[in-house]
C-alpha positions, 0 to 999 in steps of 0.5 A, spaced: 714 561 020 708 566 021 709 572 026 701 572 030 698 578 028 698 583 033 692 584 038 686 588 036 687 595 042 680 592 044 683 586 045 688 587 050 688 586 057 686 592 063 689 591 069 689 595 076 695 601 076 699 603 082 703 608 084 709 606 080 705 607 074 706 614 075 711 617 070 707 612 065 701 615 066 705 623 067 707 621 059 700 620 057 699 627 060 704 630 056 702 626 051 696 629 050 699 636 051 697 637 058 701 639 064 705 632 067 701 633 074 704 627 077 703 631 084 695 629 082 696 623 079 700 621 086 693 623 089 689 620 084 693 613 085 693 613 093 686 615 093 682 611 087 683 607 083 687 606 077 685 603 070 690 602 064 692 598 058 700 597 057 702 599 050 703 592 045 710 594 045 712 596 052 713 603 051 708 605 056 701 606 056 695 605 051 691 608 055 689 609 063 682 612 067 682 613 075 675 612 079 674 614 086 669 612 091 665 615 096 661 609 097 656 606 095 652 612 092 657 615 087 664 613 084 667 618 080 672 617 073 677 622 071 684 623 067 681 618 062 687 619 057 689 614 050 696 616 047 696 620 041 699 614 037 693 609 039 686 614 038 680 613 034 681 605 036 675 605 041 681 604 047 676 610 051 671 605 049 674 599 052 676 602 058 669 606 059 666 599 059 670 596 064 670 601 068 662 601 068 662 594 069 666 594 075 663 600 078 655 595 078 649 598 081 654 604 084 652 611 080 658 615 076 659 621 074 664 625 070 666 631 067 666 631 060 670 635 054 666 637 047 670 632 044 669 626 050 662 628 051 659 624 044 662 617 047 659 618 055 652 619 051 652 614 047 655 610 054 649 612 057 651 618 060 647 624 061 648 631 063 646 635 069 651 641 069 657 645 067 663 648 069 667 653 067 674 654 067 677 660 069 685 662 070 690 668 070 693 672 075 689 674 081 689 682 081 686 683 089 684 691 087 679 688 082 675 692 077 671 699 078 668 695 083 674 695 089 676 689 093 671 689 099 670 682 097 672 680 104 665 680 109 666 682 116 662 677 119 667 672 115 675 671 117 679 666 114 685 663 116 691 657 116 687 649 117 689 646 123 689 638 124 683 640 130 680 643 124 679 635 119 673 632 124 669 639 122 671 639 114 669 632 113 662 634 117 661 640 113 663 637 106 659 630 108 652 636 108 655 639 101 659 634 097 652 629 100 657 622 100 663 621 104 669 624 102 674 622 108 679 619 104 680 625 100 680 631 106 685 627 110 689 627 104 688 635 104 694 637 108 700 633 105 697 634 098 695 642 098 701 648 098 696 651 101 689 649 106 683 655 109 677 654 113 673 660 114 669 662 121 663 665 122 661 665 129 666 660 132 663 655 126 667 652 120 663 655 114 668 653 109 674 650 107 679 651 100 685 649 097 690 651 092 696 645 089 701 646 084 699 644 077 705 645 072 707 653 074 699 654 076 696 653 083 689 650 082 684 652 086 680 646 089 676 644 092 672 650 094 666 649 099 662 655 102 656 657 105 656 663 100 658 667 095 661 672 099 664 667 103 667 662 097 670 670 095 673 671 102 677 663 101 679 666 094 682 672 096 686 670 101 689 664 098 690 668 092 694 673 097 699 667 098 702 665 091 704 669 085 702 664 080 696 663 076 691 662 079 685 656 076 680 653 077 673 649 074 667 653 078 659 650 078 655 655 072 650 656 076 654 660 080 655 666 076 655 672 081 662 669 083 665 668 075 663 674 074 667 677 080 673 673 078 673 676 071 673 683 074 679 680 078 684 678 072 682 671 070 679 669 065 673 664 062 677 658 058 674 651 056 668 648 059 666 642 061 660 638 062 658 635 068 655 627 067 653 621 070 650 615 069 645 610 073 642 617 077 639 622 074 642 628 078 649 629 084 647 628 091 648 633 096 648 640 096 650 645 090 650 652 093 655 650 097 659 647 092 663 652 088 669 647 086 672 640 085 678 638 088 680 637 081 675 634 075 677 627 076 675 627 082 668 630 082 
């Protein structure tokens, strides 16, 4: 009697994921050598949607993907993973496929790692922008430069639940989509959340969240640069973790103040999208994402 032969990878089904996926995609992490992060996974799960491919011998996943929708102008993918023992099989592939499909007229966008990067081109995928990583423990005093990073105009302090309708105004005009289903997330996902004021007005909002022994930074959403230094200091003031966080390129004068403050420049990425030849809203004031899988 003949044993069927196996399925080719780009054979096997894709399937919705829920959050009693979780460990199995915190493996995937692990087994690709990044933190398990099953805090964000928890977040990406609840508030997006999930996409994997069971292992042929049911020992976890080949492969997984969230995306997350802001509504018909944009959809985010994230945390595409593929196990060690099941790469270079076109997996990542199959899955952008899918993914690409299911999300029809819908624009995307990611951020993509050197080594991802050759498969969303080849995908259809263009890129619009980078982000610089950086990371290290945050020295308040600075370099030679001292720490008056903190403008007088500008004060920080503990968001509250009567702060949410202004955020989600604020970030409507920055993020350029609606981002509701995240913000309202916030509070019981961050260690820590900030609004900043000027004048009696919200004029920006950050978070820090465990990732591993870090905190993450993100999102980071600011009228200035003087006021996206004013949130970091302060949030900066409350751990004795790393710091981390995927700051926009373009905003060089604030990479430049987190380098005189102790972190350090790491991995970029490329920020891409697909079916729309830019990212809606307003990037001046967008500093940061929550977390690159999410956009």
């Amino acid at each position: 009697m003949h044993r069927p032969l196996p399925r080719p990878l780009a054979e096997l089904p894709i399937r919705r994921l829920t959050r009693d996926d979780l460990v199995a995609c915190a493996d995937l992490c692990e087994d690709r050598g990044w933190p398990r992060d099953e805090h964000r996974w928890g977040l990406l799960l609840s508030a997006g949607t999930g996409y994997g491919i069971d292992a042929p011998d049911g020992k976890g996943l080949v492969g997984a993907c969230v995306v997350t929708s802001y509504g018909p102008r944009l959809s985010a993918i994230g945390m595409l993973l593929v196990a060690g023992r099941y790469a270079r099989q076109g997996v990542a592939r199959n899955l952008m496929r899918y993914v690409i499909e299911a999300a029809g007229s819908t624009p995307l966008s990611l951020y993509a790692t050197a080594q991802g990067q050759p498969l969303y081109e080849q995908l259809g995928f263009g890129v619009v922008g980078r982000a610089e990583r950086v990371s290290g423990y945050f020295r308040p005093d600075g370099g030679a430069s001292g720490a008056a990073t903190v403008p007088s105009a500008v004060t920080t302090r503990p968001a509250s639940a009567d702060d949410l309708r202004a955020m989600v105004r604020l970030d409507l005009a920055v993020f350029g989509t609606d981002r509701t289903h995240i913000i309202a997330r916030l509070p019981a996902f961050s260690d820590r959340l900030r609004v900043a004021e000027a004048d009696g007005e919200l004029i920006g909002y950050a978070a820090l969240w465990p990732s591993g022994n870090a905190h993450a930074l993100g999102p980071l959403i600011a009228r200035d640069t003087a006021t996206a230094k004013a949130l970091v200091s302060s949030l900066a003031a409350t751990t004795d973790r790393p710091l981390r966080a995927d700051i926009d390129a373009r905003h060089e004068e604030l990479l430049g103040w987190f380098e005189e403050h102790g972190l350090e420049q790491g991995s970029r990425t490329a920020v891409m999208t697909y079916g729309n030849p830019g990212l809606p809203g307003d990037w001046a004031r967008r500093f940061a994402p929550l977390t690159v899988a999410t956009g």
